[in-house]
C-alpha positions as CSV (number, residue, x, y, z in Angstrom):
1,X,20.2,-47.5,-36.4
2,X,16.3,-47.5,-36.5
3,X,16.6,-47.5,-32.9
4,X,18.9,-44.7,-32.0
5,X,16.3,-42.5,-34.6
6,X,13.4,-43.1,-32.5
7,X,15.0,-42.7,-29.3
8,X,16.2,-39.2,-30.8
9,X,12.7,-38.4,-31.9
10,X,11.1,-39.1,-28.8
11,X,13.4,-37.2,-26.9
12,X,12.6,-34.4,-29.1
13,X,9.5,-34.6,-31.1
14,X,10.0,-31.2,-32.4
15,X,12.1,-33.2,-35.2
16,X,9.1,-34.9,-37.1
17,X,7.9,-31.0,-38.4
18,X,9.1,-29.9,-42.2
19,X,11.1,-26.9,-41.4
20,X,11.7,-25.6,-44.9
21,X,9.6,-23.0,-44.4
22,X,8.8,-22.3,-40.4
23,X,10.7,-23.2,-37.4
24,X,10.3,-26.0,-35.4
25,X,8.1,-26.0,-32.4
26,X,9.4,-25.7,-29.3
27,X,9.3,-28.5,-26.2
28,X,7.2,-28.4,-23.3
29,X,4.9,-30.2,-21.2
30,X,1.3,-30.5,-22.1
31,X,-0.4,-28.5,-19.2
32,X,-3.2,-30.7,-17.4
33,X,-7.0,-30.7,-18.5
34,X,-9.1,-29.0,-17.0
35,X,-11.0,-29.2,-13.9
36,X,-13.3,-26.8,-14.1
37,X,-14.9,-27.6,-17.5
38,X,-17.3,-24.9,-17.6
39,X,-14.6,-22.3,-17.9
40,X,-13.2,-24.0,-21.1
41,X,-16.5,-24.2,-22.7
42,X,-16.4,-21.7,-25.7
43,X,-15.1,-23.0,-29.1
44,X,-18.5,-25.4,-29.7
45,X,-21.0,-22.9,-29.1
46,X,-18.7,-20.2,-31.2
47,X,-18.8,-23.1,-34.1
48,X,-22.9,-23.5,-33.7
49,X,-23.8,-19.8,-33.5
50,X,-21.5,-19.1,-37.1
51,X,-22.9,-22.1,-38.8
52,X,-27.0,-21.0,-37.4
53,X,-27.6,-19.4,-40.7
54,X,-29.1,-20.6,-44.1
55,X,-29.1,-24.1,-43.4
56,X,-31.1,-24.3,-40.3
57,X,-33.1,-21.1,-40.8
58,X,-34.0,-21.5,-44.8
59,X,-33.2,-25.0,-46.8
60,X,-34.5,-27.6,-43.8
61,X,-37.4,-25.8,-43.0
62,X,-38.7,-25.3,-47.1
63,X,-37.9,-28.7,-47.6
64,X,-40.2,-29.7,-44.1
65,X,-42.8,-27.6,-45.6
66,X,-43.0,-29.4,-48.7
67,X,-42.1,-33.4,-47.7
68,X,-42.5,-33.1,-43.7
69,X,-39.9,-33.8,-41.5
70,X,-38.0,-36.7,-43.3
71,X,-34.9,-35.4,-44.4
72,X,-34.3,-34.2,-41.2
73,X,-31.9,-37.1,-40.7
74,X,-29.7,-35.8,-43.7
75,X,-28.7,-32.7,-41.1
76,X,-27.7,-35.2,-38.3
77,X,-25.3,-36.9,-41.2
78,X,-23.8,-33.5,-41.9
79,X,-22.9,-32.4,-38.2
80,X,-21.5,-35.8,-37.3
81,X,-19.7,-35.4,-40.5
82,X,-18.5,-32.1,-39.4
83,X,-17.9,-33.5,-35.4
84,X,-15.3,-36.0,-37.0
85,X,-13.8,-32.8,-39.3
86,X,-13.6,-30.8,-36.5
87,X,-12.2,-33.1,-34.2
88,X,-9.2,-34.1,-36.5
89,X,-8.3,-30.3,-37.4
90,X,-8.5,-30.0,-33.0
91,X,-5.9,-32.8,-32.8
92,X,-3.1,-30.6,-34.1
93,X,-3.7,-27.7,-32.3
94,X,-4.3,-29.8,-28.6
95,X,-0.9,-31.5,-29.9
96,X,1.4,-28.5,-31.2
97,X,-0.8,-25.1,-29.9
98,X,-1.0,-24.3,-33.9
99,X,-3.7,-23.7,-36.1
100,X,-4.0,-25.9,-39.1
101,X,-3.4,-23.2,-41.1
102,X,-0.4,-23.1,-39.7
103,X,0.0,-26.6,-40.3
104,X,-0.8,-26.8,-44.1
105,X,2.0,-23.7,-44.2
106,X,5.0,-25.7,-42.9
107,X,4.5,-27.7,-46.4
108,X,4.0,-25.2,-48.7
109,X,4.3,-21.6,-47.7
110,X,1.5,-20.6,-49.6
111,X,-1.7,-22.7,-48.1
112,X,-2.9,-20.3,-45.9
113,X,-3.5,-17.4,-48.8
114,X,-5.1,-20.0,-50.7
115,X,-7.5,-21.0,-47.8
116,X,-7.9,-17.2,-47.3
117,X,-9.0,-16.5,-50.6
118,X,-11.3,-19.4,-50.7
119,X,-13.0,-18.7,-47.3
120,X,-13.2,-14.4,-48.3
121,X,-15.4,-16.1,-52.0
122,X,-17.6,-19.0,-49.6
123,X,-18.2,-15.7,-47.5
124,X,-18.6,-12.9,-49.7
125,X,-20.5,-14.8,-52.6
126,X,-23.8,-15.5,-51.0
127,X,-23.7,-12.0,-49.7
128,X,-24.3,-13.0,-45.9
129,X,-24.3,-8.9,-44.8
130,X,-26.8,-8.2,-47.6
131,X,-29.2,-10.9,-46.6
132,X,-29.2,-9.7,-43.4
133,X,-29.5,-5.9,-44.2
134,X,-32.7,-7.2,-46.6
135,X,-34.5,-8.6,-43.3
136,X,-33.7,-5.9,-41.5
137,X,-34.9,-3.2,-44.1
138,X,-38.3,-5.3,-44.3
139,X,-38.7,-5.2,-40.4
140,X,-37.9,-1.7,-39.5
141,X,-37.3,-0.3,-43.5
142,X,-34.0,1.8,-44.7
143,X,-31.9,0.9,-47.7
144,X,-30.5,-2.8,-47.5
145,X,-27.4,-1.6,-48.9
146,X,-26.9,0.8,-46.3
147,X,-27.7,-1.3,-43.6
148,X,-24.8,-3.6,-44.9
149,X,-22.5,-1.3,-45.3
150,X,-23.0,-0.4,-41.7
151,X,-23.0,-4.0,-40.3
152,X,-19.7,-4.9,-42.3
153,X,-18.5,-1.6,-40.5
154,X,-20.0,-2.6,-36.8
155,X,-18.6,-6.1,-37.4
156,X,-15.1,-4.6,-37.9
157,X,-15.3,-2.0,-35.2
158,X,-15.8,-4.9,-32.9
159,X,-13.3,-6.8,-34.0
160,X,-10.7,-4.0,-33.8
161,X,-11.6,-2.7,-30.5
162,X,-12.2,-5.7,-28.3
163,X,-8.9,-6.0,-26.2
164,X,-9.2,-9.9,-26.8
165,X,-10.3,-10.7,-30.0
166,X,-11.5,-14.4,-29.6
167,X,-13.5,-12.7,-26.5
168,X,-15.4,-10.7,-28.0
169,X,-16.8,-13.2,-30.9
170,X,-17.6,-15.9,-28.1
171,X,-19.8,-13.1,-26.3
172,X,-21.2,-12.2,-29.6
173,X,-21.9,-15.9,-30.5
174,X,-23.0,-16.7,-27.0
175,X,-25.9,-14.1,-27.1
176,X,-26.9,-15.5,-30.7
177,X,-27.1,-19.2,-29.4
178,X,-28.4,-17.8,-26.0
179,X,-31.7,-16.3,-28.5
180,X,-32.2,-19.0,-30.4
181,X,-32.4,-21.6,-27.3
182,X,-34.8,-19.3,-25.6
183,X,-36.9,-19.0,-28.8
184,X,-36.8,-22.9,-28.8
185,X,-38.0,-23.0,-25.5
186,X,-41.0,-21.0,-25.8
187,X,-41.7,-22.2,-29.6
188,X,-41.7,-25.4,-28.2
189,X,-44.4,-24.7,-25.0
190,X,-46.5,-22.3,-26.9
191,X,-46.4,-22.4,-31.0
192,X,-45.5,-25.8,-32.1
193,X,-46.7,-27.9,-29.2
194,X,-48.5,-30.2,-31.6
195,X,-45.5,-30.5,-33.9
196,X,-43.4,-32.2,-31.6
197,X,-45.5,-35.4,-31.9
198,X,-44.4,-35.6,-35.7
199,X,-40.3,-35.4,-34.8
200,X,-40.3,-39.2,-34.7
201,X,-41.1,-39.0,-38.8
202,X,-38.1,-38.2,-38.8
203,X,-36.6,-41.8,-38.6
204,X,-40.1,-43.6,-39.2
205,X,-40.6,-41.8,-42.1
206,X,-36.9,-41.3,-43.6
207,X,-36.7,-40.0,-47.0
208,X,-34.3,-38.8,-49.4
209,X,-37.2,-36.6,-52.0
210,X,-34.9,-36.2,-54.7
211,X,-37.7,-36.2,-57.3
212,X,-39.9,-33.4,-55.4
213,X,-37.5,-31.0,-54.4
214,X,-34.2,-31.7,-56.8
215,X,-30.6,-33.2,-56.1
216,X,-29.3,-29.4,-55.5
217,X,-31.6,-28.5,-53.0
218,X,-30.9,-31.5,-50.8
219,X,-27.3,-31.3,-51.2
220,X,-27.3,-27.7,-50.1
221,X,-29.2,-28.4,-47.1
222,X,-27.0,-31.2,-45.9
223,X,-23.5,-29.3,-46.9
224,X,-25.3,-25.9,-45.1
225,X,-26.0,-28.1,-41.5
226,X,-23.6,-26.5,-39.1
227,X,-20.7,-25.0,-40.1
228,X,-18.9,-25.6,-43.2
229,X,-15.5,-24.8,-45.2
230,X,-13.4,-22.4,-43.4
231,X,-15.6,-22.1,-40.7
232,X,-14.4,-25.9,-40.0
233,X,-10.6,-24.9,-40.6
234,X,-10.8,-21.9,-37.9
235,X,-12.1,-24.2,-35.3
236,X,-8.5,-25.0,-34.6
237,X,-7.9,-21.0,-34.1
238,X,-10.9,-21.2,-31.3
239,X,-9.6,-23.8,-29.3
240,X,-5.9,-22.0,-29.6
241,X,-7.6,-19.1,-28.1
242,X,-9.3,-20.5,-25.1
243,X,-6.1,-22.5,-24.3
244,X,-6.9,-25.8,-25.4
245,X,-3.9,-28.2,-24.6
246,X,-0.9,-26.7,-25.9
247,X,-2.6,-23.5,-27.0
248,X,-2.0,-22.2,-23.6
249,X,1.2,-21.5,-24.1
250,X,0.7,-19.5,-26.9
251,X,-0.3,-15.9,-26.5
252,X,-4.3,-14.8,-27.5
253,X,-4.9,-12.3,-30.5
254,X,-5.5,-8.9,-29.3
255,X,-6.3,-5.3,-30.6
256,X,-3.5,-3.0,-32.2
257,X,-5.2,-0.8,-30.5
258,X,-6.7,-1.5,-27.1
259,X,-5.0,-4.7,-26.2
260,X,-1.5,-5.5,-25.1
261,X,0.1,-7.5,-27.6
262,X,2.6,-10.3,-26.4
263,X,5.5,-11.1,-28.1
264,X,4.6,-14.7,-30.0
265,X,6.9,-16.7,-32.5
266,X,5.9,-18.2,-35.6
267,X,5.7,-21.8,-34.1
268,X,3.8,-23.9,-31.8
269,X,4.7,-26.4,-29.1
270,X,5.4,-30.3,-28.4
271,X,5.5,-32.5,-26.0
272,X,7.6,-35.2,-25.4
273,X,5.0,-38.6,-25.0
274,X,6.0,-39.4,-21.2
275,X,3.5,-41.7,-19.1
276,X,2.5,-38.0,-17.5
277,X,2.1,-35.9,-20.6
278,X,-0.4,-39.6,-22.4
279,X,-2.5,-38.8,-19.3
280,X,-2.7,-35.3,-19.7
281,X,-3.6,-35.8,-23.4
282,X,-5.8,-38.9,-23.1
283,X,-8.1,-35.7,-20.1
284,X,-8.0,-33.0,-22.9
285,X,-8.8,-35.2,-26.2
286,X,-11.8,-36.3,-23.9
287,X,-13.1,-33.1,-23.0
288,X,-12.6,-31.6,-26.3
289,X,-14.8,-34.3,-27.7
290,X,-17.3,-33.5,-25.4
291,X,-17.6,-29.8,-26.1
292,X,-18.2,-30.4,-29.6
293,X,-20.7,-33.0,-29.3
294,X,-22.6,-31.2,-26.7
295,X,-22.3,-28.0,-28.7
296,X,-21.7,-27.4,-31.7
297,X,-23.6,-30.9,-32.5
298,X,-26.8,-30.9,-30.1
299,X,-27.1,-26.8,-30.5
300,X,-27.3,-27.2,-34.1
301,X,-29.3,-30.3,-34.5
302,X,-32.1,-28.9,-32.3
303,X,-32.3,-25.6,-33.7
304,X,-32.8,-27.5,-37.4
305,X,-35.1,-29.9,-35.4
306,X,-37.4,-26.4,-34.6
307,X,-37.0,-24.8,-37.4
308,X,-38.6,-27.8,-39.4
309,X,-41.0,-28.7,-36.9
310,X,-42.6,-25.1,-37.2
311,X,-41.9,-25.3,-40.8
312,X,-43.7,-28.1,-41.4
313,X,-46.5,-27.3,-38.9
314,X,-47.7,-24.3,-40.5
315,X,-47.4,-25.5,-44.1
316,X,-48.3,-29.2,-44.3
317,X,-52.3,-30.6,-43.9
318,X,-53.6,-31.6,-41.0
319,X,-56.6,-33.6,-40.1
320,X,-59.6,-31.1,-40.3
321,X,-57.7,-28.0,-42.0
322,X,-56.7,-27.7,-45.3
323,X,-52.9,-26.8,-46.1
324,X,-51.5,-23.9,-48.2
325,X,-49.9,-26.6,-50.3
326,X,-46.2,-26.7,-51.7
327,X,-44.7,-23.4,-52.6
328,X,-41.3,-22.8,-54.3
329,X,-38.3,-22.1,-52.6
330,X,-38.0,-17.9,-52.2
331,X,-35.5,-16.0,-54.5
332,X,-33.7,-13.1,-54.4
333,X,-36.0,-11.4,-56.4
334,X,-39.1,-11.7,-54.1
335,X,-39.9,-8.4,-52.3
């Protein structure tokens, strides 16, 4: 009896999905990996150049300027953390062409408002567009809640008007990584040469300061390396759109109003485990471990690494200077 089950689920996998509240997935063949990797490269660098922000830019470079650079290892421990995350939320999608959203939904219909909601607070609550429009109105002046209001606006124009959506936020995000590895490049040869010979302090002199800088500040720092929350959650969406495994037969998100929308059904695709279809898996579980790592994980690490070096190169003493000392973390009140 156990038998005749598992020949019928192999023969059409499409049966192991709860369909109480979607459709099952349709059957195909999982399309080969690809040969030309560089054309698939995408969702990684998308993934670094969304989480480059507060962790990398504001919490590990305060903390290098007030203990040096050993915590710096807590930042490696959070994007390996976030490497596995991601990897697991890829699985699904390379295996069905659906997000995990999607997923999550086929259990309970009402996951993906709850994740929506969550994501909309972890976004809106720091006020990202407002910290942004503050920089701006220090470098070249104007009122920082106008600037924001106009970003928020620019950021939905975008959005709206690129034919492809995904398209247009890997260009966006390949410019932002594409800046910050040239300003690594020349912060490396020309401000911070020096600093580099203190990186190694960052296992020789590993340290978890605790009592100098508090519990919260450390825990920020490590949960703010890389991406985080929903940002992991969409990665799925990323690869779906570049046409990861079985994401390519499922159409990309376009604009209602310059794309061509593509008739698309509410579920994803299998494929039957054949000796042909294991290979083809076993090529794009391989590659889509690579892009991460050499990514989302190496883009993010080194831009942390910098960040802190130069941190902790202008703020800690020296041999034959004197140091500014420790200073508080900013607040939102400082102007």
């Amino acid at each position: 009896m156990s038998t005749d089950r598992e020949d019928a689920i192999s023969s059409d996998p499409s049966e192991r999905f709860p369909t109480k509240h979607l459709p099952p997935p349709q059957v195909r063949d999982l399309p080969p990996p690809p040969v030309n990797y560089w054309r698939y490269i995408g969702p990684g660098i998308v993934a670094a150049g969304v989480g480059l922000a507060s962790g990398e830019f504001i919490l590990f470079p305060y903390i290098a300027s007030q203990v040096g650079l050993g915590f710096v290892w807590a930042a490696l421990v959070g994007l390996i953390t976030q490497y596995f995350l991601n990897m697991e939320i890829e699985r699904y999608t390379l295996a069905t062409g659906e997000t995990a959203l999607t997923g999550f939904s086929r259990l309970w219909r009402h996951w993906g408002l709850v994740f929506a909601i969550l994501a909309y607070f972890a976004n809106l609550w720091p006020a990202w567009a407002t910290s942004s429009a503050t920089l701006i109105s220090y470098i070249f002046g104007g009122s920082a809640p106008v600037i924001a209001i106009v970003i928020l606006i620019l950021i939905g124009l975008i959005l709206t008007l690129a034919p492809v959506v995904y398209n247009a936020l890997e260009r966006a995000e390949l410019l932002k990584v594409a800046a910050v590895v040239v300003l690594i490049v020349v912060g490396a040869a020309v401000a911070i040469g020096p600093a580099w010979a203190d990186v190694p302090q960052i296992v020789t002199r590993a340290q978890f300061p605790a009592a100098e800088l508090g519990f919260a500040v450390l825990m920020g720092a490590l949960a703010f390396a890389g991406a985080g929350g929903g940002q992991n959650l969409v990665q799925s969406n990323w690869i779906r759109e570049k046409g990861f495994g079985m994401g390519h037969y499922v159409p990309k998100i376009v604009s209602p109003l310059t794309g061509q929308p593509e008739a698309r059904g509410r579920a994803g695709y299998v494929f039957t485990p054949t000796e042909q279809n294991l290979a083809h898996w076993r090529g794009w579980w391989r590659f889509a471990n690579r892009e991460q790592l050499w990514t989302f994980v190496l883009i993010s690490f080194l831009s942390i690494v910098f960040a802190a070096a130069r941190r902790s190169c202008a703020q800690l003493p020296r041999p034959g200077r004197r140091g500014p000392g420790r200073r508080r973390l900013p607040t939102a009140g400082d102007r």
